[in-house]
Backbone as a chain_set.jsonl record, in Angstrom:
{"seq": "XXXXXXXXXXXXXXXXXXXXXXXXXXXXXXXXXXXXXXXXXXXXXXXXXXXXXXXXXXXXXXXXXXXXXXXXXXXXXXXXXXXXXXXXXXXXXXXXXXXXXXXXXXXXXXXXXXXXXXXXXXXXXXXXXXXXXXXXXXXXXXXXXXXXXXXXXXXXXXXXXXXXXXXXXXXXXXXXXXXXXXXXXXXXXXX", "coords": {"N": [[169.803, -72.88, 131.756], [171.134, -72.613, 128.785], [169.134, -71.04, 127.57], [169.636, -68.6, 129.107], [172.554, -68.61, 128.064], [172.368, -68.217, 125.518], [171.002, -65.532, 124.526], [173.418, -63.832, 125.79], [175.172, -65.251, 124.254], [174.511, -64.014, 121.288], [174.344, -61.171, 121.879], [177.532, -60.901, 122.324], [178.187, -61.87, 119.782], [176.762, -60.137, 117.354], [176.929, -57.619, 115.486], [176.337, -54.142, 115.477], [176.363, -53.369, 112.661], [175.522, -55.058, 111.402], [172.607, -55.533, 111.099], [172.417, -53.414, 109.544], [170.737, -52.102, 106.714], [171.518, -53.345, 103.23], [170.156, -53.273, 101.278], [169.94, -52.306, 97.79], [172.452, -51.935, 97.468], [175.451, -52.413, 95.75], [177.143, -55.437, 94.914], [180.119, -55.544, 94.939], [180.514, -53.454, 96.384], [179.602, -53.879, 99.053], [181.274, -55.821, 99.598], [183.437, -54.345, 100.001], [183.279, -52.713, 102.133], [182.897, -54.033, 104.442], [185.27, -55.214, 104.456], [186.55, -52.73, 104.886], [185.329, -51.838, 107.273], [185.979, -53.914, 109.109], [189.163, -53.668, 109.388], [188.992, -51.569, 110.96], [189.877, -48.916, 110.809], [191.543, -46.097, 109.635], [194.229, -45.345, 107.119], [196.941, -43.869, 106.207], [198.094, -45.03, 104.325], [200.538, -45.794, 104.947], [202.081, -48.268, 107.525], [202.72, -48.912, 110.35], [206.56, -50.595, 111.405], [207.802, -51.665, 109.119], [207.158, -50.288, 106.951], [204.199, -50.639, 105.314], [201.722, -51.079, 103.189], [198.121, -51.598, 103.978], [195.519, -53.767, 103.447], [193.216, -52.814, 103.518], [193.419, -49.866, 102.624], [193.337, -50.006, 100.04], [190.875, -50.977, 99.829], [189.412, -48.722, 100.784], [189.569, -46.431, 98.976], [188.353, -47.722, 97.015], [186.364, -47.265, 97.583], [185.545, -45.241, 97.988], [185.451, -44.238, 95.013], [183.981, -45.742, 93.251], [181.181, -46.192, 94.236], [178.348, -44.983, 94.365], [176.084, -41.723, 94.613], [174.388, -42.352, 95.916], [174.385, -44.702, 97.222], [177.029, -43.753, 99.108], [175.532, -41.851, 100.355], [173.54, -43.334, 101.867], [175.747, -44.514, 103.489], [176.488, -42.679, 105.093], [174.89, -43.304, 107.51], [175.735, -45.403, 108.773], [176.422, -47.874, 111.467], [179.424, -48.207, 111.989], [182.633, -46.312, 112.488], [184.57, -45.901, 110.638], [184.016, -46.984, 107.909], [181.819, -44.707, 107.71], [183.007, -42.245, 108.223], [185.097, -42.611, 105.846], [182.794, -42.691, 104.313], [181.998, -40.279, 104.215], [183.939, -38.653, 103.681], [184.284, -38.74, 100.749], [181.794, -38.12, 99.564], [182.351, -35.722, 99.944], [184.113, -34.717, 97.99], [183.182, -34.727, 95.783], [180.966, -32.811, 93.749], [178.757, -33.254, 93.14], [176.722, -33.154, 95.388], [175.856, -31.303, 98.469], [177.859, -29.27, 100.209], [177.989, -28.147, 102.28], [175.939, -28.489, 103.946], [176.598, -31.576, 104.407], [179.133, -30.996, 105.86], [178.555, -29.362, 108.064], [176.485, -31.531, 109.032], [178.383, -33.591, 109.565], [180.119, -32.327, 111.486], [178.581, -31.99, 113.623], [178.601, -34.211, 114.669], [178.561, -35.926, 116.982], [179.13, -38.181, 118.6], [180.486, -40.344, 117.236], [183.905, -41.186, 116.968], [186.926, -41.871, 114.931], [189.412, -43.722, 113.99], [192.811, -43.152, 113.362], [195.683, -43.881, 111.599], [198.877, -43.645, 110.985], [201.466, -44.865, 110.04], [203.637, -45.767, 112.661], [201.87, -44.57, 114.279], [198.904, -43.239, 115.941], [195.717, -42.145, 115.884], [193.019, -41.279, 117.637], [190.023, -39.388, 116.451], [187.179, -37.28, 116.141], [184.629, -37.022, 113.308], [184.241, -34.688, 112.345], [187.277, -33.369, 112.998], [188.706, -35.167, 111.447], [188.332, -34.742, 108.767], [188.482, -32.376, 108.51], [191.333, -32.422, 108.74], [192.316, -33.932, 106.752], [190.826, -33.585, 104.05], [189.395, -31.101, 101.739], [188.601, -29.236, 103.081], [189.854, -26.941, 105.931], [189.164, -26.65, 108.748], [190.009, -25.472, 111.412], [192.09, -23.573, 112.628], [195.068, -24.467, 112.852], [194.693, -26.077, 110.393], [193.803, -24.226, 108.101], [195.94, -22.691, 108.23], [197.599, -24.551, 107.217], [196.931, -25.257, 104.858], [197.276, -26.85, 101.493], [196.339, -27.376, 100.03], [195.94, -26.062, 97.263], [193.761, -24.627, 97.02], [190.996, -22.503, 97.979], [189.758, -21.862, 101.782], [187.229, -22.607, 101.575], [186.182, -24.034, 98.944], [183.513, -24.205, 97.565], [182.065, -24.006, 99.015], [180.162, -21.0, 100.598], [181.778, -18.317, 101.306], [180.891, -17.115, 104.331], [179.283, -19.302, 104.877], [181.728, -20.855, 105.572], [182.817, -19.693, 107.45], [180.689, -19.664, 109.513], [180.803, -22.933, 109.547], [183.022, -23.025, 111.018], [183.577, -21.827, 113.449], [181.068, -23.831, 114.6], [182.686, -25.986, 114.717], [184.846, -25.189, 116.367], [183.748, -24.724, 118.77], [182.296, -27.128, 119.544], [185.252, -28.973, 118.869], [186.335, -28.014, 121.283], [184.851, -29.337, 123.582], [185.683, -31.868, 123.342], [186.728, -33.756, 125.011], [184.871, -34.42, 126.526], [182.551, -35.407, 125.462], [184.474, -38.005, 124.16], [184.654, -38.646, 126.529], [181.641, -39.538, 126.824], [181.729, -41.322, 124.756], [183.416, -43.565, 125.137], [182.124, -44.647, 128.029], [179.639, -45.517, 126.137], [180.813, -47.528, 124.709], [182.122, -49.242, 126.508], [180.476, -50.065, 128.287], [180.173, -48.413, 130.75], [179.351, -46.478, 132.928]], "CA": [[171.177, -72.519, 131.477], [170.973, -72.689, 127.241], [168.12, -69.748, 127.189], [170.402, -67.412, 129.543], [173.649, -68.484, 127.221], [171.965, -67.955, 123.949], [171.515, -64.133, 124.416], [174.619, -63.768, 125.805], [176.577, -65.663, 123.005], [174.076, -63.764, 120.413], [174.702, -59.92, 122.433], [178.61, -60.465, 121.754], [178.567, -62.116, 118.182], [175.91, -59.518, 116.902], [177.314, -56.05, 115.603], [175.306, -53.495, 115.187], [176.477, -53.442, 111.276], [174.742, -56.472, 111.193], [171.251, -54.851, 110.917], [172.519, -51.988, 108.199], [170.394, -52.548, 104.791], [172.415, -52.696, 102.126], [169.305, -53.341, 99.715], [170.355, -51.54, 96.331], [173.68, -51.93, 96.776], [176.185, -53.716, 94.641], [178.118, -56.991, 96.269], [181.524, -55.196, 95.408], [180.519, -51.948, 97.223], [179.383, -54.311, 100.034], [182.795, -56.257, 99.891], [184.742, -52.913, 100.295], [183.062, -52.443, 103.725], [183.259, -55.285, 105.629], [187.148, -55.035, 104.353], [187.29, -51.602, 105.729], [184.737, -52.086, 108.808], [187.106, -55.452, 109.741], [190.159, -53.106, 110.003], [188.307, -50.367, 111.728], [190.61, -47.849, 111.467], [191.941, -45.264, 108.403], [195.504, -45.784, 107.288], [197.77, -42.747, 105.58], [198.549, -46.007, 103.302], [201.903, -46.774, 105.681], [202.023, -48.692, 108.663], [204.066, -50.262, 110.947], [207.323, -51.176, 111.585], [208.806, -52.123, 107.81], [206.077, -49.257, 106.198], [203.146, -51.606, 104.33], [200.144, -50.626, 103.029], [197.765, -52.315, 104.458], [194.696, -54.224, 101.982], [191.749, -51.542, 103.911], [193.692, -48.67, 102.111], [192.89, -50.185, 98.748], [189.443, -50.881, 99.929], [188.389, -47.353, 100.589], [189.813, -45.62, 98.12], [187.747, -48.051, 95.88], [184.738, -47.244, 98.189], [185.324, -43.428, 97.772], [185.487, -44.036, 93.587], [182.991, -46.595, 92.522], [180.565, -46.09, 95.339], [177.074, -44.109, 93.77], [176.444, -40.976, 95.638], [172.839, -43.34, 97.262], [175.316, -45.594, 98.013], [177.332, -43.231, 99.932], [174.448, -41.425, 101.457], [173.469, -44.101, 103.396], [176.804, -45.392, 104.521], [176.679, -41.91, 106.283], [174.057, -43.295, 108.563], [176.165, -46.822, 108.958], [177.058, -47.576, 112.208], [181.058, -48.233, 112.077], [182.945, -45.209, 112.457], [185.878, -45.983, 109.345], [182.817, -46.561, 106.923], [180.926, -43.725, 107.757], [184.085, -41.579, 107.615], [184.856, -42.571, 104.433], [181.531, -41.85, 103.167], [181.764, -38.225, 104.434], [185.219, -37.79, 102.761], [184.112, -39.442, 99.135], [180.682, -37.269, 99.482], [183.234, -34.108, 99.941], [184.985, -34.994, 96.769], [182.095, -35.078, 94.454], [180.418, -31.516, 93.043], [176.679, -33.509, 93.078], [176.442, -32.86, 97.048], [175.822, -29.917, 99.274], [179.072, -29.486, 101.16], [177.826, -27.257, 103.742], [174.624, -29.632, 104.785], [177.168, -32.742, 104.699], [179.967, -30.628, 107.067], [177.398, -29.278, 109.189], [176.192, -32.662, 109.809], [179.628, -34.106, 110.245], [180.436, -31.605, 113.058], [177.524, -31.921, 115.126], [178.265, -35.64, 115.026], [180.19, -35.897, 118.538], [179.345, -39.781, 119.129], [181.052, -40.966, 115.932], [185.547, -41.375, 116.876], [187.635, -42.734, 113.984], [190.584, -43.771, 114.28], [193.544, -42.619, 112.317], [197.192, -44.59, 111.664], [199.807, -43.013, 110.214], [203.129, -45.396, 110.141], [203.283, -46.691, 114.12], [201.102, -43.62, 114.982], [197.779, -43.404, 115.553], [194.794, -40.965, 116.881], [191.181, -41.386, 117.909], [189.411, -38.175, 116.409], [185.96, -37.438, 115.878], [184.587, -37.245, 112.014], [184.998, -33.326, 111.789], [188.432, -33.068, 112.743], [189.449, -36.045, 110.751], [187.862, -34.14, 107.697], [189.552, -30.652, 107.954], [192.734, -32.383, 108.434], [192.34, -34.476, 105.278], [189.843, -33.395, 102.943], [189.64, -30.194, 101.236], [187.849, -28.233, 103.696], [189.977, -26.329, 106.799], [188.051, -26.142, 109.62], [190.558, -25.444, 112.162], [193.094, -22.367, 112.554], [195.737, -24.93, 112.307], [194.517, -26.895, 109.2], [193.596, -23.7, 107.514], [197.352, -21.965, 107.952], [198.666, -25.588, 106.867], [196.079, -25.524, 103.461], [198.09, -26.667, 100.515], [195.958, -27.708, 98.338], [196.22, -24.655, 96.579], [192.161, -24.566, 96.937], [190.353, -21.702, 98.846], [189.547, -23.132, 102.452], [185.848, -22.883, 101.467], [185.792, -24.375, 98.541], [182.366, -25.196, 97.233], [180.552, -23.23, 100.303], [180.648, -19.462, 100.544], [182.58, -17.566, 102.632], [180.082, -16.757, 105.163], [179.329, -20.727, 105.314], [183.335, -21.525, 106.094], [183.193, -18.727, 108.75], [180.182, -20.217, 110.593], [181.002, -23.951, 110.221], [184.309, -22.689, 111.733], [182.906, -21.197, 114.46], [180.711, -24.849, 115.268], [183.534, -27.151, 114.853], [186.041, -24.735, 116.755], [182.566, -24.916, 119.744], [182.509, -28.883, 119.649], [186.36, -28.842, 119.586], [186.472, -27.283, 122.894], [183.906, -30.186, 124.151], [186.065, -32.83, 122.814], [187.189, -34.643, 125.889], [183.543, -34.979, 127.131], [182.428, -36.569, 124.373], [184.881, -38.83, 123.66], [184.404, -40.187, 127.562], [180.509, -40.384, 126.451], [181.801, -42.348, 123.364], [183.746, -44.647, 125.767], [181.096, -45.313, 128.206], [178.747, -46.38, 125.595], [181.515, -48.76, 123.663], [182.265, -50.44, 127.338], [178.713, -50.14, 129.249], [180.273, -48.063, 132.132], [178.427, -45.554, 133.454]], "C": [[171.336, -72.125, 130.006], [170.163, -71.061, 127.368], [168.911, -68.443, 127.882], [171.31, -67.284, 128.415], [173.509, -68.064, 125.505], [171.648, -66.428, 123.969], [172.39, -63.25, 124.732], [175.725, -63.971, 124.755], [175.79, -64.533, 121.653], [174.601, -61.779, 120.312], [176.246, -60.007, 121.795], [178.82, -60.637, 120.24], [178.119, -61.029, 117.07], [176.409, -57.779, 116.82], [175.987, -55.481, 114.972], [175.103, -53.033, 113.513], [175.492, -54.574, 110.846], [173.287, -56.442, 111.085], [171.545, -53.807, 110.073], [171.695, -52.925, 106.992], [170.713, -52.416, 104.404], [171.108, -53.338, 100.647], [169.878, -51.799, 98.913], [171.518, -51.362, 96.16], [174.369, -53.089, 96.565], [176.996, -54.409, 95.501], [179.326, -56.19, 96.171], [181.394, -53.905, 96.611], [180.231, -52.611, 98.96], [180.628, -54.894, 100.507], [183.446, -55.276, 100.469], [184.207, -52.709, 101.678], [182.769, -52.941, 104.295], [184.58, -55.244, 105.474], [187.772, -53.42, 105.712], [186.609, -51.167, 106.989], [185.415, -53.196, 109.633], [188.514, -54.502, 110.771], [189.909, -51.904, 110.903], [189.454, -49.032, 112.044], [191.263, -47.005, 109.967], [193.444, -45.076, 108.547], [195.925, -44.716, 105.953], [198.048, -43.395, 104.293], [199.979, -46.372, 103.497], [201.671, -47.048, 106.813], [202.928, -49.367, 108.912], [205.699, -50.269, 110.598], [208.279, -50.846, 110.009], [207.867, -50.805, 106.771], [205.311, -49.845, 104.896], [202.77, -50.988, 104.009], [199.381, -51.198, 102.684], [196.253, -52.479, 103.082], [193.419, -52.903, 102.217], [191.897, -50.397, 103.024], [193.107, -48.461, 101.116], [191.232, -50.369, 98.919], [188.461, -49.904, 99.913], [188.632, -46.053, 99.571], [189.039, -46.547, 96.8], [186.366, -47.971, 96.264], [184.924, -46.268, 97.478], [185.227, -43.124, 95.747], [184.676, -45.129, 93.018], [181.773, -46.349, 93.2], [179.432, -44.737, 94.463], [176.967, -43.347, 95.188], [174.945, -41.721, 96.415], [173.526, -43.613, 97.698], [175.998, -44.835, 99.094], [176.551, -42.438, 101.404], [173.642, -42.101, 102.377], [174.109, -44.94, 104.06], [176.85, -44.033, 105.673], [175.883, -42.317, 107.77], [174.476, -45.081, 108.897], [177.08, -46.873, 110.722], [178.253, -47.926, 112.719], [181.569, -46.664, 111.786], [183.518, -44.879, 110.922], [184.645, -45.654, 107.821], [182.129, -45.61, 106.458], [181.574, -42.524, 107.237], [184.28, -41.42, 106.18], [183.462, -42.358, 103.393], [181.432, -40.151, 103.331], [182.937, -37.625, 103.224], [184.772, -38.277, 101.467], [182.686, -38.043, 98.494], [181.436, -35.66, 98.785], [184.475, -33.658, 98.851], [183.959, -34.708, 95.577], [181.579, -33.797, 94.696], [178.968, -32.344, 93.433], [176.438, -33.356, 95.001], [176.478, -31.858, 97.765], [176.971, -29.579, 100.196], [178.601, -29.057, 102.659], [176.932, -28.404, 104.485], [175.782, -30.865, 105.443], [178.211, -32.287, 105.8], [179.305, -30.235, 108.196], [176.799, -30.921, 110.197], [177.439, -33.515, 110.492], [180.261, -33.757, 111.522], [179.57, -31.863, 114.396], [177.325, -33.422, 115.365], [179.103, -35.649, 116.303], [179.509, -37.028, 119.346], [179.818, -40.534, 118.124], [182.839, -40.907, 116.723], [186.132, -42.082, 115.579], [188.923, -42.777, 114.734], [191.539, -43.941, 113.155], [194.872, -43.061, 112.235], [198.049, -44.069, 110.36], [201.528, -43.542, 110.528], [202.866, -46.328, 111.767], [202.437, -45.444, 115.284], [199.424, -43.252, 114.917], [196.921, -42.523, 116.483], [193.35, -41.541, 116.672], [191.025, -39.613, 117.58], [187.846, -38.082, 116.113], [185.883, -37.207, 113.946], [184.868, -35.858, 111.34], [186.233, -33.493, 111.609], [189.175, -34.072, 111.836], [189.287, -34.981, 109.12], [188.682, -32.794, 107.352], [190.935, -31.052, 108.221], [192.879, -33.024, 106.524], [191.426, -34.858, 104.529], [190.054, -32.098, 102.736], [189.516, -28.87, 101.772], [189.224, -27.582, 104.728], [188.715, -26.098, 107.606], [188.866, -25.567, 110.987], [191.852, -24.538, 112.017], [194.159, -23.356, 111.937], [195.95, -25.537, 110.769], [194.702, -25.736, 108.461], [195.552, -23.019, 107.228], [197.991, -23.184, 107.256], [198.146, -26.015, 105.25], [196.707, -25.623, 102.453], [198.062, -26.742, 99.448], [196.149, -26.517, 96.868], [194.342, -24.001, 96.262], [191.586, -23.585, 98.106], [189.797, -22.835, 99.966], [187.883, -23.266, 102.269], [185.69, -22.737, 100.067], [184.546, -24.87, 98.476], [181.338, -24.577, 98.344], [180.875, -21.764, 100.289], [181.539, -19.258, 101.659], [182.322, -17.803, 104.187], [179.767, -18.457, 105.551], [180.523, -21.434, 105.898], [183.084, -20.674, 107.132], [181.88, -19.688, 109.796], [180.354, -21.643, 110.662], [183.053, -24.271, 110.736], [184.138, -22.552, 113.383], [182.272, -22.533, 115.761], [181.09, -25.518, 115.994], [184.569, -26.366, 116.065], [185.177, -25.174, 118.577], [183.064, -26.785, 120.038], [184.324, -29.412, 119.455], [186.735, -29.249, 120.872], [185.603, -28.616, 124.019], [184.504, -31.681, 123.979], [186.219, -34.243, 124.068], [185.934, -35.231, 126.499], [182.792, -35.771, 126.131], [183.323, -37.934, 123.582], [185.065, -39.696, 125.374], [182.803, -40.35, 127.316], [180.644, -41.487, 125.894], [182.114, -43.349, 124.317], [183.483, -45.396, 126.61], [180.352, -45.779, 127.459], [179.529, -47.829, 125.105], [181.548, -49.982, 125.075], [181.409, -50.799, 127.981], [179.175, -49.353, 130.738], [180.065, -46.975, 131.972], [179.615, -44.655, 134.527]], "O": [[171.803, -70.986, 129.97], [170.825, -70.034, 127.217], [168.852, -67.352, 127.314], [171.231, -66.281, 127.706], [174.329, -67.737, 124.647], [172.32, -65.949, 123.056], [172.408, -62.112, 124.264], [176.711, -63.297, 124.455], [176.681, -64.161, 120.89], [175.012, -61.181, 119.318], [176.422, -59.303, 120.8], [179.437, -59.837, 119.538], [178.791, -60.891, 116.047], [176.314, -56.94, 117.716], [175.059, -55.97, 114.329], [174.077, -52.507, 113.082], [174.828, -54.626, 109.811], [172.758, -57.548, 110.967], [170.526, -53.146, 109.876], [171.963, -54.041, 106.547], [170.904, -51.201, 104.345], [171.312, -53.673, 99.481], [170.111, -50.674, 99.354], [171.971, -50.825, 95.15], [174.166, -54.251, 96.918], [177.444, -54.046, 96.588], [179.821, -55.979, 97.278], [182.196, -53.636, 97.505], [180.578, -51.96, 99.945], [181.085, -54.604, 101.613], [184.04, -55.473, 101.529], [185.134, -52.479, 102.455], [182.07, -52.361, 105.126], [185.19, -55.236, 106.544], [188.593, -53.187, 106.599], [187.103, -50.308, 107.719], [185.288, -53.221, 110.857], [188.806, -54.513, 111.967], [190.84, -51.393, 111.524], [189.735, -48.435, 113.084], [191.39, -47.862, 109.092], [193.984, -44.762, 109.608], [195.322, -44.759, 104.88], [198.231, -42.731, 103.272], [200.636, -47.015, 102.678], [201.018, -46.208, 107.432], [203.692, -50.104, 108.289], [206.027, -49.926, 109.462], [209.176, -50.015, 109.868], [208.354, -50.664, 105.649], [205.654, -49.627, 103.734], [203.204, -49.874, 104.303], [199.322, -51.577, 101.514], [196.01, -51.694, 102.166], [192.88, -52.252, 101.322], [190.887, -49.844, 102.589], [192.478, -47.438, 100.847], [190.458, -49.87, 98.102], [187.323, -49.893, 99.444], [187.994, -45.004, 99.485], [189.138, -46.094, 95.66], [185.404, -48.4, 95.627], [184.527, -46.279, 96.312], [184.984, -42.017, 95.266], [185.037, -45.282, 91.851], [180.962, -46.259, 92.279], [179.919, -43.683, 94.054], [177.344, -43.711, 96.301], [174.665, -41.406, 97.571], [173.778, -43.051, 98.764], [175.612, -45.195, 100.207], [176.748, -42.4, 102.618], [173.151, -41.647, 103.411], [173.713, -45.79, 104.857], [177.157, -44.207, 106.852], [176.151, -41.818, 108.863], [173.602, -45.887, 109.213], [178.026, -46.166, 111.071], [178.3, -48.001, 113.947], [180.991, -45.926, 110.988], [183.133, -43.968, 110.188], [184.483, -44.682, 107.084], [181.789, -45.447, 105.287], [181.174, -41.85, 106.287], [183.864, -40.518, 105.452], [183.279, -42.014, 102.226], [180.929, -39.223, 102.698], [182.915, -36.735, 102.374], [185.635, -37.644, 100.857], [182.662, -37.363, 97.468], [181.238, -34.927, 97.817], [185.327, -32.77, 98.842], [184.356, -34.477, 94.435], [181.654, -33.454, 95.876], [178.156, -31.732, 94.126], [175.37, -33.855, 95.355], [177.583, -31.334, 97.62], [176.572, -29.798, 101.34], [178.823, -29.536, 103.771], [177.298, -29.053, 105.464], [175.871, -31.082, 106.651], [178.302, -33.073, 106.743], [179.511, -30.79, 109.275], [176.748, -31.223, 111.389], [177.46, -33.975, 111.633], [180.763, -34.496, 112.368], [179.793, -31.909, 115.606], [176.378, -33.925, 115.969], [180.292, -35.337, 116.377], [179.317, -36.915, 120.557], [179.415, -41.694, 118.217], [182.64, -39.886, 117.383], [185.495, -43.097, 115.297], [189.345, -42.142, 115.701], [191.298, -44.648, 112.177], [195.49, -42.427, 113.091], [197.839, -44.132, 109.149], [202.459, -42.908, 111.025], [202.104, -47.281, 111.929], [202.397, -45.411, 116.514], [198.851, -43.026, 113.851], [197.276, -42.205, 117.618], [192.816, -42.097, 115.713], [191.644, -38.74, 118.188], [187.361, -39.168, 115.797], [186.932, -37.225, 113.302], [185.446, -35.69, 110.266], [186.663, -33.735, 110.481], [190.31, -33.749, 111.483], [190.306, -34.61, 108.536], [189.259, -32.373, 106.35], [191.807, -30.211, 108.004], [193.403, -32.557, 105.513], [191.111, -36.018, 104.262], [190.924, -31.631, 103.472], [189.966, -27.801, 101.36], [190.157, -27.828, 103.964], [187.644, -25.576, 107.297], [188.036, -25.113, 111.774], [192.667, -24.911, 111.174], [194.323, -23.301, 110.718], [196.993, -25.51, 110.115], [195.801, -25.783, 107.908], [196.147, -22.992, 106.151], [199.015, -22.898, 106.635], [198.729, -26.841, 104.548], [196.997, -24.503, 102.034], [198.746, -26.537, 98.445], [196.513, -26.605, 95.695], [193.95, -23.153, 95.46], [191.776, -23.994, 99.251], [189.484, -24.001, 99.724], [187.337, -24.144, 102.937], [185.204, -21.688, 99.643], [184.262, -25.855, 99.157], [180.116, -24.704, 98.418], [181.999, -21.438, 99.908], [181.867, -19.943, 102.628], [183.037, -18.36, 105.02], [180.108, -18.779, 106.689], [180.406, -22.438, 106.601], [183.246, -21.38, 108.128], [182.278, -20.332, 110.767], [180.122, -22.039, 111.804], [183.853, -25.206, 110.748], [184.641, -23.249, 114.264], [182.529, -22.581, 116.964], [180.728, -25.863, 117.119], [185.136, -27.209, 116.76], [185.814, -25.771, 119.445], [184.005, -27.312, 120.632], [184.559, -30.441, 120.09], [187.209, -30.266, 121.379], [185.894, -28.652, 125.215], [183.867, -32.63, 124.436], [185.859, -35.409, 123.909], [185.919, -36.382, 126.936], [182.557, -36.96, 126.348], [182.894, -38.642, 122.671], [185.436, -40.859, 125.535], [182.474, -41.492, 127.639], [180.031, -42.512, 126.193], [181.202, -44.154, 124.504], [183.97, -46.526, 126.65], [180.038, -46.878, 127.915], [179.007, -48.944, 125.116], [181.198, -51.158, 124.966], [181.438, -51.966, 128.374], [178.583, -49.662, 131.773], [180.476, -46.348, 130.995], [179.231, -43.71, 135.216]]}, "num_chains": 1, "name": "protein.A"}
């Protein structure tokens, strides 16, 4: 009875964060993401009801600005969605990084969902579309007509690089619903 219940109790307690190496990085940078892997979810910085802003907010906006770009580069390969997220958007802030390589990879991620809260509203999206809504890039007819930054929508990549990872994301888009019931068979085990 004990030897069945012990990989049972070990299977639910045991996230898969729980095997990430964080050799070389610093205890606060480690603090900040268990704070913002806890709340699992990316917050506009209002929520709810009376309009807070919640402690995760402050957490990743101190990931995305203290956080070395190592450090970031291998939260991209962390497996919580919020974390990972935020390492894509902090990456896509910083001049020392390839934009195109890092959006490219972001798009063709389509088993990654975040989830996104804005006041008492909230969306499951994958890590592209979270990105061309709020980060610098446009990737999406809509985002791009709504661009305010006052920043070309391909900043930092050529032309010809915004037109084809337009093209990807607009592809995997279109695929969205099938991948996000992959995502939800794997999270519950149903087949």
């Amino acid at each position: 009875m004990i030897l069945v219940c012990i990989p049972i109790l070990l299977a639910i307690t045991i996230k898969p964060s729980d095997n990430f190496d964080f050799s070389g990085f610093r205890p606060e940078i480690i603090d900040s993401v268990r704070i913002i892997e806890k709340a699992a979810h990316i917050s506009s910085g209002i929520e709810g009801y009376y309009g807070t802003t919640p402690a995760h907010y402050y957490s990743r906006s101190r990931l995305m600005h203290m956080a070395s770009d190592d450090e970031l580069i291998k939260l991209l390969e962390y497996p919580e969605a919020t974390v990972k997220t935020t390492a894509y958007q902090a990456l896509l802030g910083r001049e020392s990084y390839d934009h195109y390589q890092l959006l490219k990879k972001a798009i063709n991620d389509t088993t990654t969902f975040v989830s996104y809260q804005d006041g008492c509203v909230g969306e499951l999206m994958m890590i592209a579309e979270y990105l061309s809504h709020y980060s610098i890039y446009c990737l999406s007819e809509e985002d791009c007509k709504m661009n305010l930054s006052g920043n070309a929508p391909y900043f930092r990549i050529t032309s010809e690089q915004h037109r084809e990872l337009r093209m990807l994301f607009n592809e995997k888009i279109l695929q969205k619903e099938v991948y996000l019931l992959k995502w939800a068979d794997e999270i519950t085990g149903i087949k």
